[in-house]
C-alpha positions in Angstrom: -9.6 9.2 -26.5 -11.6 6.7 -24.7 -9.5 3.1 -23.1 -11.2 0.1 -24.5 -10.1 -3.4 -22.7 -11.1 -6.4 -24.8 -11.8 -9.8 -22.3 -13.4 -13.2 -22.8 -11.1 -14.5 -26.0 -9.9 -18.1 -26.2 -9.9 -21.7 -28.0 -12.9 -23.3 -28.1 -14.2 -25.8 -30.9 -16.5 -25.9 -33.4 -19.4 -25.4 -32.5 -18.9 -23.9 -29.7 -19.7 -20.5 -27.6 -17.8 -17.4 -26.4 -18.4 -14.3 -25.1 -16.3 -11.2 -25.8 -16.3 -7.8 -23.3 -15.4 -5.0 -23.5 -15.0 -2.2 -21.1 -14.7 1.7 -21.5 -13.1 4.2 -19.6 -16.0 6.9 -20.9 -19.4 6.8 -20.2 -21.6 5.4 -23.4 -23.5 8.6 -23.0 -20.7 10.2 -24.8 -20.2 7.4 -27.2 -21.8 7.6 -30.8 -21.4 3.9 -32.6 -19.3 0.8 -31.0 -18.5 -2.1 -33.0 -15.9 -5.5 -33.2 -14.0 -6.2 -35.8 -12.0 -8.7 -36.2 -8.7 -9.6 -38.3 -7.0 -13.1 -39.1 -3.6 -14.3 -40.2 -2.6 -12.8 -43.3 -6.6 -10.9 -43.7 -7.5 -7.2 -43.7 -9.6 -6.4 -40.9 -13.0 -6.3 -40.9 -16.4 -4.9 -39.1 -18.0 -8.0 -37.6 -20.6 -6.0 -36.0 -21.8 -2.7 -34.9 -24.3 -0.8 -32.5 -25.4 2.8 -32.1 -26.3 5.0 -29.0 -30.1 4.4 -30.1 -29.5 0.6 -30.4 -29.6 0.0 -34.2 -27.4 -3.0 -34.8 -25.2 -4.2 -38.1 -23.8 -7.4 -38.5 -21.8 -8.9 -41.1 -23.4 -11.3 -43.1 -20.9 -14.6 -42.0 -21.9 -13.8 -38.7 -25.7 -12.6 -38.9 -27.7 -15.2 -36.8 -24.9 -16.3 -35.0 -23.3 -13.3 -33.4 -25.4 -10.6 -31.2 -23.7 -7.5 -30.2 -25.4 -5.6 -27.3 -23.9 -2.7 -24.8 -24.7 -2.2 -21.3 -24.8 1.2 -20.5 -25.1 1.0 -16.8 -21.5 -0.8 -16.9 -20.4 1.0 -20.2 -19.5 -2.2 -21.6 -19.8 -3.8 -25.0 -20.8 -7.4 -25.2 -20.3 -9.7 -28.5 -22.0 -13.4 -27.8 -20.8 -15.5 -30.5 -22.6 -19.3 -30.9 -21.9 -21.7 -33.1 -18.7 -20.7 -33.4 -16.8 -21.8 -36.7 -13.0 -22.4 -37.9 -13.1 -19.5 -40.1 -14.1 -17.4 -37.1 -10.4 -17.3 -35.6 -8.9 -14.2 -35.4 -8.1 -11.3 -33.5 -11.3 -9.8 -32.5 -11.4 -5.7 -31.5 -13.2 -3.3 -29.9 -14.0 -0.2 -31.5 -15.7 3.1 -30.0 -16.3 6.7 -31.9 -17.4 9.0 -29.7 -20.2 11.6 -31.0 -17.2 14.2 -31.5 -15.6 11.7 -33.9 -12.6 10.7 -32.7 -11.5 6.7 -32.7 -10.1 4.3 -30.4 -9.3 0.6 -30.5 -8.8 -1.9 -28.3 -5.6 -4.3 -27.7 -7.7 -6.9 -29.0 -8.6 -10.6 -28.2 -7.5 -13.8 -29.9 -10.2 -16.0 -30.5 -9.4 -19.6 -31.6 -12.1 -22.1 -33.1 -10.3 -26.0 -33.8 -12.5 -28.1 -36.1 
């Protein structure tokens, strides 16, 4: 199972800018699709965005154009810049890995706060 520490959460206002991290203790050699998800008060959590091993991205449609998620393999580190940040963006955010063999891990996750 691969360790995934979340980083760069925190209250900012609308708006506003954030960047989220997320480091691995496995190389992304070994790692098939990582993604962030995120999940507010009372909410089902949900894929926010997504990248593969060959760089294909998804985004979810409240975030597309705002959000860019990119990985660094050199650091094996997962990146989420997210700009004009909204209210309705709070939540937890989390970092997700599957590795090519299939299995799953999460992150602690990462409270981000947007005040109007």
């Amino acid at each position: 199972q691969v360790q995934l520490v979340e980083s760069g959460g925190g209250l900012v206002q609308a708006g506003g800018s954030l960047r989220l991290s997320c480091a691995a203790s496995l190389r992304f050699s070994l790692i098939n699709t990582m993604a962030w998800y995120r999940q507010a008060p009372g909410k089902q959590r949900e894929l926010v965005a997504a990248i593969t091993g060959g760089g294909s991205t998804n985004y979810a449609s409240s975030v597309k154009g705002r959000f860019t998620i990119t990985r660094e393999n050199a650091e094996n580190t997962l990146y989420l810049q997210m700009n004009s940040l909204k209210p309705e963006d709070t939540a937890v955010y989390y970092c997700n890995a599957r590795t090519y063999g299939g299995s799953d891990s999460w992150g602690q996750g990462t409270q981000v706060t947007v005040s109007s």
